[in-house]
RODO-2510 file (C-alpha; in nm, 4 decimals, decimal comma):
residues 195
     n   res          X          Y          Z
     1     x     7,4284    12,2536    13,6863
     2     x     7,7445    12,0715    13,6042
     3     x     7,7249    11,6463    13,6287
     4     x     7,9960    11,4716    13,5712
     5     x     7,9038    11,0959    13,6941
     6     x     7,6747    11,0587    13,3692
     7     x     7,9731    11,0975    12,9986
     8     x     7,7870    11,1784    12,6634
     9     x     7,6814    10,8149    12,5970
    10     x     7,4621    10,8469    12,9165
    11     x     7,6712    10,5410    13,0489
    12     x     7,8728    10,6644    13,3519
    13     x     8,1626    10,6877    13,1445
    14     x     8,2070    11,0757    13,2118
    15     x     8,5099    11,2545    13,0753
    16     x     8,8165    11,2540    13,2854
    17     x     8,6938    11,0095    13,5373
    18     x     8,5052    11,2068    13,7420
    19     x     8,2476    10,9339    13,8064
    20     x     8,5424    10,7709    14,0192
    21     x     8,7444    11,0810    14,1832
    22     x     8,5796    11,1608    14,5157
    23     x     8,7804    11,4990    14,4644
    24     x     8,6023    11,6439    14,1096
    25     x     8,2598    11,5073    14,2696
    26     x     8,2852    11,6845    14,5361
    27     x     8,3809    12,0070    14,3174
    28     x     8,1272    11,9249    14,0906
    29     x     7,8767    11,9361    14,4342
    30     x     8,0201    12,2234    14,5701
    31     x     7,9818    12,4105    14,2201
    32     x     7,6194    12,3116    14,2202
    33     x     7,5617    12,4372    14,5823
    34     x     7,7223    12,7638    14,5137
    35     x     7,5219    12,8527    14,1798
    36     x     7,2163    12,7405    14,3774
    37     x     7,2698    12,9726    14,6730
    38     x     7,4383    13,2294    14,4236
    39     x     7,0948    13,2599    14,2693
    40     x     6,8637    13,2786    14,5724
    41     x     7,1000    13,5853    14,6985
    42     x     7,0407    13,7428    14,3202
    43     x     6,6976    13,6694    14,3084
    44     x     6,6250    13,7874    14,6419
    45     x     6,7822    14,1348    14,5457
    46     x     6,6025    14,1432    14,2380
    47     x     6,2450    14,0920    14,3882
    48     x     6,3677    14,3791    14,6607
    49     x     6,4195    14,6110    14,3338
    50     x     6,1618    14,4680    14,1001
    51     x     6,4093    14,3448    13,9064
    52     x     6,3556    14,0641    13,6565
    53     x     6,6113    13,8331    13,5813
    54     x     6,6911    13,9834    13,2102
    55     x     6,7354    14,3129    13,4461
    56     x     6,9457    14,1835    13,6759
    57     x     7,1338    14,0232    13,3874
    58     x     7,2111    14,3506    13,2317
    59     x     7,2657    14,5243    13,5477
    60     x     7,5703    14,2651    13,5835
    61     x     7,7037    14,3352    13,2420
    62     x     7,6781    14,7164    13,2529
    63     x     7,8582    14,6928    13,6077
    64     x     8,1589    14,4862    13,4858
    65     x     8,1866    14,6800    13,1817
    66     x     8,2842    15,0094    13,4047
    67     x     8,4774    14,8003    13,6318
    68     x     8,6723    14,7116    13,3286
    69     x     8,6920    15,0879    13,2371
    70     x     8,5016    15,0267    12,8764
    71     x     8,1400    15,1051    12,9087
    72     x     7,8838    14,9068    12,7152
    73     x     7,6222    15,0318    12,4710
    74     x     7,3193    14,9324    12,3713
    75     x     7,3864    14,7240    12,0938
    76     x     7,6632    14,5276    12,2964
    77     x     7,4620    14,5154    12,6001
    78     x     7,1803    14,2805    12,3634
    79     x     7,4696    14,1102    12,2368
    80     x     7,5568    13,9847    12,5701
    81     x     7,2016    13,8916    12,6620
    82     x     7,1033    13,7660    12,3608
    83     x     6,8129    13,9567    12,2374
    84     x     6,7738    14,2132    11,9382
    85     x     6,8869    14,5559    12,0030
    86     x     6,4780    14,6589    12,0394
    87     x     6,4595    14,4540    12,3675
    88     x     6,7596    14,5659    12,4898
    89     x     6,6385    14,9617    12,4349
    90     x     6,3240    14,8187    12,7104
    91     x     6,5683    14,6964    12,9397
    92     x     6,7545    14,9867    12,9833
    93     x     6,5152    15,1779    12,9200
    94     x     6,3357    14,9990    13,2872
    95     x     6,6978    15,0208    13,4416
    96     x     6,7283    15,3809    13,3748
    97     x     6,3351    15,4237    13,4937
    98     x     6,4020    15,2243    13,7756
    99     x     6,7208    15,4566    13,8598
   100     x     7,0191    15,1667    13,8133
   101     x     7,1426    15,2998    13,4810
   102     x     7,1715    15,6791    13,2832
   103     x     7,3142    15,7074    12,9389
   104     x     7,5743    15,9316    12,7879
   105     x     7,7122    15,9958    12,4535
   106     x     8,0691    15,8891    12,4021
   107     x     8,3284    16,1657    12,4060
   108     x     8,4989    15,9667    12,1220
   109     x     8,1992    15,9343    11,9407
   110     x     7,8893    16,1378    11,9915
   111     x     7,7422    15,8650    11,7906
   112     x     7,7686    15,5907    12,0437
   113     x     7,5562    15,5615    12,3844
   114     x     7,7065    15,4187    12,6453
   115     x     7,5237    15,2880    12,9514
   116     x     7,6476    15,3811    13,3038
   117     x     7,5817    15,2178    13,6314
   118     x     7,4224    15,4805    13,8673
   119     x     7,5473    15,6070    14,1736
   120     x     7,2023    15,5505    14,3035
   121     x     7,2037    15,1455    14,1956
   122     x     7,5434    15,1240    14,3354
   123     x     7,4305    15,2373    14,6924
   124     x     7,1857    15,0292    14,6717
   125     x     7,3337    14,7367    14,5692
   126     x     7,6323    14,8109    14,8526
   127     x     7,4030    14,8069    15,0988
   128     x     7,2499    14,4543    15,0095
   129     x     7,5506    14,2927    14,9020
   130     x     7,7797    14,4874    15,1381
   131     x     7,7785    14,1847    15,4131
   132     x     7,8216    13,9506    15,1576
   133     x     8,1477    14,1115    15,0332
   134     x     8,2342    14,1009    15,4163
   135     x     8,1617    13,7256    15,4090
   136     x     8,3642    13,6408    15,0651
   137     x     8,7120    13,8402    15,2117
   138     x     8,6859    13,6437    15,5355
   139     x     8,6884    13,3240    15,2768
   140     x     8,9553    13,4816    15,0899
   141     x     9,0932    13,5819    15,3528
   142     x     9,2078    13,1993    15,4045
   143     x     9,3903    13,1006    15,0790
   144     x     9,7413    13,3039    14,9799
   145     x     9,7698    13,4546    14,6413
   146     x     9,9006    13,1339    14,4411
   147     x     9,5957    12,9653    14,5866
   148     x     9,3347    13,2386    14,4455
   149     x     9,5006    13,2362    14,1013
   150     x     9,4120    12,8910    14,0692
   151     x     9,0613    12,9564    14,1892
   152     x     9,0549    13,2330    13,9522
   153     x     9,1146    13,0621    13,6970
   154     x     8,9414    12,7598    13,7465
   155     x     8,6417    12,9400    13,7971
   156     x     8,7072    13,1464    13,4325
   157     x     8,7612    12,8484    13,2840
   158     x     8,4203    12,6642    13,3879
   159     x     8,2081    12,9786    13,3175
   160     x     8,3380    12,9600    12,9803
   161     x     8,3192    12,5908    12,9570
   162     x     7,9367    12,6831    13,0754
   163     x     7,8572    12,9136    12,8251
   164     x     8,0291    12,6939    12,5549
   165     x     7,7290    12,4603    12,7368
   166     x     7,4950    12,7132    12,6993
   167     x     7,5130    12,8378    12,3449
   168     x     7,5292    12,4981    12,2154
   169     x     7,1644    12,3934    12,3784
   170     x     7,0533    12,7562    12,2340
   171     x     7,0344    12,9313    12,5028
   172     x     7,3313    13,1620    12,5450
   173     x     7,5105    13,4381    12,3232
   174     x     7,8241    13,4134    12,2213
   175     x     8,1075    13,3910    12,5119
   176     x     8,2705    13,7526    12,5975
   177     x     8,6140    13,8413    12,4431
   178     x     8,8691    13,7071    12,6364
   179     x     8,9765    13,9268    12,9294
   180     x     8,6322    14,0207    13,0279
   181     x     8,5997    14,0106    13,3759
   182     x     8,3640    13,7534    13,5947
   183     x     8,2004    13,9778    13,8687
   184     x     8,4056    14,0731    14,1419
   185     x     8,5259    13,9186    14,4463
   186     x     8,3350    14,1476    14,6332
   187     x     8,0479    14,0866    14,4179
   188     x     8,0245    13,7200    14,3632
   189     x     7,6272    13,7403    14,2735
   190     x     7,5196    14,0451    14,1993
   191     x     7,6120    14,4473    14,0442
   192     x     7,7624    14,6730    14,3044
   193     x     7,8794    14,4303    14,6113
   194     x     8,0966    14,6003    14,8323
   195     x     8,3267    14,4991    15,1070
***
């Protein structure tokens, strides 16, 4: 994931001396263990639904798009996973198969689809991620507001430092608009978590 011991030149010289602060390494470990076990949890769920992981990747993004009370369409929905707007059709077009998404046309604008998390997906998903929601509030549970702020935003900060990662090896689209929500504290992993 995320090593800072080794700077661009490959010579230990890592920016921000993290090579030589106990404290960042041991973020830097702890990241790494929680994106490791982050993605056993959300591949486990998506072998239990048959899921692949460009599936489970929308699934995430059409989730936090209703959380943040702006469904996504199509066409956005490929711009977040970085395909053209054909593969994205086949995804949700396997979601909405599968039962996890429906469409509707846009009261604003019958021209626009929008794609909806089902009630269906999000029983589903409650019921596997339910005692993991239990789990992160009894973390929470142990750090007062000011402290979650700062792990907010810490954590907002490195995703987009990650994607800026991402996108620059190729891999990644461009980073959402700013505002756009990570998933959840009740659904650290995965669409539909719930306490």
């Amino acid at each position: 994931m995320t090593d800072t011991t080794t700077g661009p030149r490959g010579d230990g010289a890592a920016a921000g001396g993290a090579h030589d602060d106990p404290l960042r390494r041991d973020v830097v470990a702890s990241m790494q263990r929680l994106t490791t076990e982050s993605q056993r949890v959300a591949q486990s769920f998506a072998g239990q639904q048959g899921l692949g992981h460009i599936d489970l990747e929308a699934l995430l993004h059409v989730m936090q798009a209703e959380q943040r009370g702006d469904p996504v369409t199509s066409g956005r929905l490929g711009d977040l996973l970085g395909v053209t707007s054909g593969a994205a059709t086949g995804v949700i077009d396997r979601l909405e198969r599968a039962g996890h998404v429906h469409r509707s046309r846009d009261d604003a604008d019958r021209r626009r689809v929008l794609v909806h998390y089902s009630e269906a997906a999000r029983a589903v998903a409650g019921q596997f991620f339910g005692p993991l929601g239990r789990l992160s509030a009894t973390v929470m549970d142990q750090f007062d507001a000011a402290e979650l702020r700062t792990v907010q935003r810490f954590l907002a900060d490195m995703s987009v430092a990650m994607a800026e990662h991402a996108r620059s090896t190729g891999d990644r689209p461009a980073a959402p608009a700013a505002g756009a929500s990570a998933p959840t504290p009740d659904s650290p992993t995965a669409p539909g978590a719930a306490r």
